[in-house]
N, C-alpha and C positions, 0 to 999 in steps of 0.2 A: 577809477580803481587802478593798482597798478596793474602795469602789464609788461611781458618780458620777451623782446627778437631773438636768438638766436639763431644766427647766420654763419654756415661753413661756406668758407670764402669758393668763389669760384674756381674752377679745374685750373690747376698748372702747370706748368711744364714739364712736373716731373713726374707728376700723374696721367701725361697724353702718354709717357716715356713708360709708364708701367714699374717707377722705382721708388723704392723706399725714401721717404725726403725727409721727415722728421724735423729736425733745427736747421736745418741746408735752408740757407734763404733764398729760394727759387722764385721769379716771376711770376704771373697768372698767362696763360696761355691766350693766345686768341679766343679760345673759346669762352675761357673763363674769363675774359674781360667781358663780353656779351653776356654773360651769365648773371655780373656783378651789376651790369647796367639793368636787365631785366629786375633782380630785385628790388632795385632802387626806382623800377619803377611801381612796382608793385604797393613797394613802403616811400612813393612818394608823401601822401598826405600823413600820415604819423609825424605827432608832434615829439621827439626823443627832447627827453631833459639831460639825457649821457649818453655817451656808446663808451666801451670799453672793446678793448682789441688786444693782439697778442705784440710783443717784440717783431716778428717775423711780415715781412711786406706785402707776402700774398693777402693774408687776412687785413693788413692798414690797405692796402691800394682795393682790395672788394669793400669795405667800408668808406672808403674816400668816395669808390663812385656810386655807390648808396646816398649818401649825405650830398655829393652834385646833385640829384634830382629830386632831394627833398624840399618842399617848398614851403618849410619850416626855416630851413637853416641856410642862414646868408654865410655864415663865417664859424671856424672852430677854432678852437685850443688844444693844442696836445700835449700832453701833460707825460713824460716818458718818468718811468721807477730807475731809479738808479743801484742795479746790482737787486736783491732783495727788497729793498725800503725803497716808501714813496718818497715825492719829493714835500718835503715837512715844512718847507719856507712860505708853499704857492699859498696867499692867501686874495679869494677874488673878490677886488676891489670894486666899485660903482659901476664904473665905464665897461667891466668883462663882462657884467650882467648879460648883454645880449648874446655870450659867447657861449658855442655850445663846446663843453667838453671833452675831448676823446683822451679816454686814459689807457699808456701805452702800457703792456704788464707780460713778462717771460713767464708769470704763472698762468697764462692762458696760451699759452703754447703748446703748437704738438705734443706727442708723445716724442722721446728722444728714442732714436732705434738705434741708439751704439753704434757695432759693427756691420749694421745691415745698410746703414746708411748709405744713399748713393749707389744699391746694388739693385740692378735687374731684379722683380718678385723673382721671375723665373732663374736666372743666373744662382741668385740666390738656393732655389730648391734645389739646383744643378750640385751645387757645391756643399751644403749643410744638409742637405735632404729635406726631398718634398715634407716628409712629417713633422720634422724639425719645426720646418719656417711655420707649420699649419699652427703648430700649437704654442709658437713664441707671437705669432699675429692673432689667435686666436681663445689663448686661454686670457684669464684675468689678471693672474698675479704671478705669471713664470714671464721673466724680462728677456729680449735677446742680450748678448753678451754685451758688455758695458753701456746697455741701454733702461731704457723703463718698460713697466710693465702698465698695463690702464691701472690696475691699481694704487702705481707711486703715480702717476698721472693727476688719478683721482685727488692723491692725498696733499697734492700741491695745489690744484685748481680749483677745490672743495674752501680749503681754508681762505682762500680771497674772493670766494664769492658771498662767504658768510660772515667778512670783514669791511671788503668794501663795495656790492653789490646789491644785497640785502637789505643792509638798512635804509637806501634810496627805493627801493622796494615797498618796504614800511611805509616811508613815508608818500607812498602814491603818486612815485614819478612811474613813466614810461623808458623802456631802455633801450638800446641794441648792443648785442653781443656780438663782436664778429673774431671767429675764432675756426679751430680744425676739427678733424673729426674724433678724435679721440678727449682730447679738452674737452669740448661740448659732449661727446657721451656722458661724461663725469657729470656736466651739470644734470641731463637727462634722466639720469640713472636716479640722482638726488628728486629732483622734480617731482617725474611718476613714480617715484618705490618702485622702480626696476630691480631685479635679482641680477647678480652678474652675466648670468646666461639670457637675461632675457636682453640687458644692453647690449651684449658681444654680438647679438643673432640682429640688433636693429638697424637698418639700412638708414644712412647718414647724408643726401646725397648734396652735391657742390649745389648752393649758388639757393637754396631752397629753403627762404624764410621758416622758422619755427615760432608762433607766436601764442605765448603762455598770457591766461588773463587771472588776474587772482582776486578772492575777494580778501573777507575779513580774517586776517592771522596768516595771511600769502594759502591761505586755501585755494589749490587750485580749482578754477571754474571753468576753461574752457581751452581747449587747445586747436591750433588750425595750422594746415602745411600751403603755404604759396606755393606750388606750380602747376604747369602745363597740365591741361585734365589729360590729353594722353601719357603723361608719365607721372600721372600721382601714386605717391607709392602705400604700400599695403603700413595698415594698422599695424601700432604698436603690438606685439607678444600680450596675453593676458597676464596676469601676476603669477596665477597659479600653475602658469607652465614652465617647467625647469628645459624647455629645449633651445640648445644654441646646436651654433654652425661649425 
């Protein structure tokens, strides 16, 4: 039956730094290289028929060392979108067959934080106001300035998962997703019929397998979080609660 990873890439650099990174293509930190390795080994045995990943390194370099300790996968493909559009030409011949996929896509990218980019959280509240920052990081659909909101987030990452993700879905492959935290809320939010408040209130955390199993019609049947039993984190919000943070 199919079933669906998503994976936000291990901590980075600019997240040990406590700053807004958004499209800033920072590193994976120390830690978050440990993080990405942990996962991978977790989803050693998974046999993935794709991964898809975002433009930005942090999420390719946590999926890469995913894929090093899977004992599925000798060799990959990476397949990058040029601007909007795939590349239309790739057609896999005989000899790729044993090649696994990884398709590189800027719609599974961060949120983009415009002007906050590269600032201090705190600096930030310093300068815009603690409230400000609370409710441009916090509500659904008000952006910071010449940034996104999860809502235009959603509305770019939504339409490529229901174009090219989904139908490999249908057809009952196994996937991995390795993307950020706001991108992957968007699929979340889709997944369980989350409300906006109930996505914006859910804890996302680095490096910590999300593993969706579906049956017939992508019904979902079973979801499970890979980590550490001292840091598993608390249950999804129920439907019928409007409370966020």
């Amino acid at each position: 039956m199919p079933q669906l990873t998503l994976l936000r890439h291990g901590e980075s650099a600019w997240n040990l730094q406590n700053r807004f990174t958004g499209w800033v293509d920072v590193s994976l930190s120390a830690d978050g290289v440990a993080e990405a390795v942990q996962a991978g080994e977790w989803l050693r045995d998974m046999r993935f028929d794709a991964v898809f990943t975002s433009a930005l390194l942090r999420a390719q370099d946590t999926a890469y060392e995913v894929l090093k300790r899977n004992r599925h996968c000798t060799h990959y493909l990476r397949i990058h979108e040029t601007g909007s559009a795939r590349y239309g030409h790739y057609d896999r011949a005989a000899q790729d067959r044993g090649e696994l996929v990884v398709h590189v896509s800027e719609s599974l990218n961060e949120r983009y934080y415009g002007d906050l980019q590269g600032l201090n959280k705190t600096a930030a509240a310093d300068h815009f106001g603690a409230e400000q920052v609370h409710i441009w990081r916090r509500s659904y659909d008000v952006p910071p300035p010449n940034g996104e909101s999860l809502k235009m987030t959603a509305e770019r990452t939504l339409p490529y998962y229901h174009a090219y993700i989904e139908p490999l879905l249908r057809a009952g492959q196994t996937l991995l997703v390795t993307a950020h935290g706001n991108s992957l809320r968007a699929l979340i939010m889709h997944l369980e019929a989350m409300t906006p408040e109930q996505i914006l209130a859910y804890e996302l955390h680095t490096g910590a397998p999300h593993v969706y199993d579906f049956g017939a019609n992508l019904a979902l049947t079973g979801k499970r979080i890979l980590r550490a039993p001292d840091t598993a984190p608390t249950p999804p919000p129920r439907k019928e609660s409007a409370n966020g943070s």
